[in-house]
N, C-alpha and C positions, 0 to 999 in steps of 0.2 A: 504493500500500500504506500512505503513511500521512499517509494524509487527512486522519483527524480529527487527531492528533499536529502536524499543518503548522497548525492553528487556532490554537493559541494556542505552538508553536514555530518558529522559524527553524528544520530541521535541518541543520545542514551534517557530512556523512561523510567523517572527514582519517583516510586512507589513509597513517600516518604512515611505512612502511617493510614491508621486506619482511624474514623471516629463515627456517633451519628448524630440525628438530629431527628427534634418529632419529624414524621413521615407527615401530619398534616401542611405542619407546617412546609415541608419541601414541597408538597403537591396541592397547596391551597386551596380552590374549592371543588375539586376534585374529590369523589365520595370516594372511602376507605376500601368498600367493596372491590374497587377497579384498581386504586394502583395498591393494595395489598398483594395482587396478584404477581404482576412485577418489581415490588420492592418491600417484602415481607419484612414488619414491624415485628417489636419483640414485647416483652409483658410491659413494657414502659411506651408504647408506640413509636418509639424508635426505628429509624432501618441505618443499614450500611450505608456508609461512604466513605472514599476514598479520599488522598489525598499527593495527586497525581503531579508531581515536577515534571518538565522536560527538559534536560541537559541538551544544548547545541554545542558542536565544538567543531570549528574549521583549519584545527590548527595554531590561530591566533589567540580569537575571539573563544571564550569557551563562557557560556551564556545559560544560566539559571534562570528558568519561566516558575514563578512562583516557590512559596518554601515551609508551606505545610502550613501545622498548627505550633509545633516550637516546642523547647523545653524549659519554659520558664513557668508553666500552669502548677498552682496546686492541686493537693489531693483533690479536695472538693469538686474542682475544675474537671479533673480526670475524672472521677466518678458520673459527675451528671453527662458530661459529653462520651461516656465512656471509651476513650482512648486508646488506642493500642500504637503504639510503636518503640522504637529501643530509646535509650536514655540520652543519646545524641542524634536522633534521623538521618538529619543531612549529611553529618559527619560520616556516618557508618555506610551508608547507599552510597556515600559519593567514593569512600573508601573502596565498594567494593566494585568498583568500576575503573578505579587508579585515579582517582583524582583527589587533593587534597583540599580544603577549604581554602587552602592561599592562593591554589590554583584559576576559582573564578574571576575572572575581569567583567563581569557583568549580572547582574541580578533585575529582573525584569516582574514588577509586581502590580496586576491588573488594576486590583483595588486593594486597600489597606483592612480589609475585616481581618480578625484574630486566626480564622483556617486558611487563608493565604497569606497574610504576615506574618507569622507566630512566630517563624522560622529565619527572621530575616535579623533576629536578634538573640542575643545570648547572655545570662548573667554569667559572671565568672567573678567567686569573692565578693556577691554583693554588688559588683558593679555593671550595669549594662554596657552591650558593646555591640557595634557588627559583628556576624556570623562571618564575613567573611569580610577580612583586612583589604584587600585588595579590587574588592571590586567597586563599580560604581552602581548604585539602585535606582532603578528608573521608574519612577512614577507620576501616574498623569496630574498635572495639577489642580486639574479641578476637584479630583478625589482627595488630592493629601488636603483641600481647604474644606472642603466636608469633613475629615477626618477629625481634625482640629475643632471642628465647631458642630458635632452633632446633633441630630433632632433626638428628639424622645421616642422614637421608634427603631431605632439602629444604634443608639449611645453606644448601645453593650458589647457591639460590635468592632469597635473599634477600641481598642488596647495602645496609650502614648507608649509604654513601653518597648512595643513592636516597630516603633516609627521613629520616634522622637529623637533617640541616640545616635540615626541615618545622619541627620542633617549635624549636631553637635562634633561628629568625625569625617564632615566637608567628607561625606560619601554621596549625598542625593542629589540628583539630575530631576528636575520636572521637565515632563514635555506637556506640549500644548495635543487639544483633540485632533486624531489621525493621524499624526505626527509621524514622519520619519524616524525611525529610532537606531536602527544599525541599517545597514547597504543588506537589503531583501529582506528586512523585517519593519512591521510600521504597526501602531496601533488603530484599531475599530473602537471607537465613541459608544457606550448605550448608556444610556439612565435611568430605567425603569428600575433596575436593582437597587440601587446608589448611585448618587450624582458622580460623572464623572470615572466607573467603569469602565477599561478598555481590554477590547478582545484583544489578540496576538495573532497577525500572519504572516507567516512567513512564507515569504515565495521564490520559488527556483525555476527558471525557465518557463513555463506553463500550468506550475502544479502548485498549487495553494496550499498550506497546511492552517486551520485554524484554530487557536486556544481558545475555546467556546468561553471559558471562566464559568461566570453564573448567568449566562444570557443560554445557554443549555446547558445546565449543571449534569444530566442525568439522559441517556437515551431516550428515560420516559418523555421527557421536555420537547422531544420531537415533534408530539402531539401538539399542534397551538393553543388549546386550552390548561394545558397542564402549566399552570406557575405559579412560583412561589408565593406562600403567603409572605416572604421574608420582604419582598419586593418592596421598594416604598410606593413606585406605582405600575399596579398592575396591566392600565390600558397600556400603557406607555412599553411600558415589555410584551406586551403582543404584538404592536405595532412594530417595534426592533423586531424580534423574532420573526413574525411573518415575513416581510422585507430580507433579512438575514436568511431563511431559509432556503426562498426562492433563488436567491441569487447563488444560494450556496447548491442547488441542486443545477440552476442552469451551469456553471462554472463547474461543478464537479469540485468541490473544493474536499479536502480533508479536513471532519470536524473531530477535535481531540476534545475528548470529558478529561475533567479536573477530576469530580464528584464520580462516575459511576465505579462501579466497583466490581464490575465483571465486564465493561466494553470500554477499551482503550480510545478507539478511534471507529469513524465510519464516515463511508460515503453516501449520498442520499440521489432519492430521485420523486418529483412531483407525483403524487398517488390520486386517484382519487378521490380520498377524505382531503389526507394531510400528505407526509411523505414516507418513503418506504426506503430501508435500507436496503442498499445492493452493493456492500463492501462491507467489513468489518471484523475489525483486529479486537479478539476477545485475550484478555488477561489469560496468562499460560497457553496460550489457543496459537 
């Protein structure tokens, strides 16, 4: 699936942990009946989710697309989100592909919520730090001044911890929406999740790969009705999505989930209802 992408990238996919989240909540007013079926909750309403990095590396550039949920949460934190991964994530996934943390020159972070930032910071002795000394963290700026100034529906979401320490060690790069970010990677703008969200594509020749982030968290999300309750606005993320989808079926693009937890990537094509996979890289598959 991604042929031309492996041309001029190393991909490497760090599987940095696992966590979940109420299932209502991920599938908002979608009844329990329907996506019980494809994302089976537990005695807590809970389901799986993933939390999927993608390493790029061309030799140069070697390029971190998000960086988990982190190892800086308490017990309490762990138990409600019920977390699973080892005691350094990144450290350990990146180890086992020969890369050392010093090694990144780039950290690429859609949005700033606590399971795609978590990871982009590190206490050590008390004191917070980048995860990784050497890189630079690119974030859209309309997210990190959301981030900074939350509403009451998403506060919680957001952790200064995970961000704050970026800018105090003249690490953090803001770009503007859709912005060029490296030579064949640029960000995709959407709002409906949080102001200031941007997807990730990276393109080689003719072949698109996209970071869905939370504008399709989850295969289910394929469906146009299925969206988050997390959203702050929910028309506004049909409207992305629907638009996103089309174009991602006319273009054949490769959509990569963050969130799903058994389908890495897929390509799509206009169905009938909604759309219909006809490609797709399942985890160990």
């Amino acid at each position: 699936m991604f042929d031309l992408i492996k041309k001029k990238w190393k991909i490497n996919i760090i599987e940095s942990g696992k966590f979940k989240l109420d299932g209502g909540g991920m599938m908002g007013s979608v009844p329990k009946v329907m996506w019980n079926k494809t994302n089976p909750s537990d005695d807590y309403n809970r389901i799986n989710l993933s939390m999927r990095c993608l390493l790029l590396d061309n030799g140069k550039d070697k390029i971190l697309i998000e960086t988990g949920i982190g190892n800086k949460n308490t017990k309490k934190f762990e138990q409600i989100f019920c977390i699973e991964q080892s005691s350094f994530p990144l450290k350990d996934k990146l180890k086992s592909f020969g890369y050392d943390l010093e090694d990144i020159t780039h950290v690429i972070l859609t949005h700033l919520h606590f399971d795609h930032a978590g990871g982009a910071t590190v206490k050590i002795n008390d004191k917070l730090k980048p995860t990784f000394p050497n890189a630079k963290y690119i974030i859209p700026e309309k997210n990190w001044t959301a981030a900074l100034n939350p509403n009451p529906k998403d506060r919680a979401s957001y952790l200064v911890e995970n961000f704050i320490p970026l800018e105090k060690f003249d690490q953090l790069v803001l770009v503007k929406d859709n912005e060029k970010i490296l030579d064949g990677i640029s960000g995709m703008a959407c709002y409906g999740h949080t102001p200031g969200q941007q997807l990730i594509k990276i393109t080689v020749e003719n072949e698109s790969l996209i970071f869905c982030s939370d504008l399709v968290p989850l295969k289910s999300h394929l469906q146009l009705p299925w969206i988050m309750g997390y959203d702050l606005n929910a028309m506004q993320t049909l409207e992305e999505k629907t638009k996103f989808l089309n174009e991602a079926a006319d273009k054949k693009w490769i959509l990569f989930f963050y969130h799903d937890p058994k389908t890495i990537a897929v390509k799509i094509k206009k169905s009938e209802k909604y759309f219909e996979v006809i490609d797709e890289c399942l985890v160990n598959g």
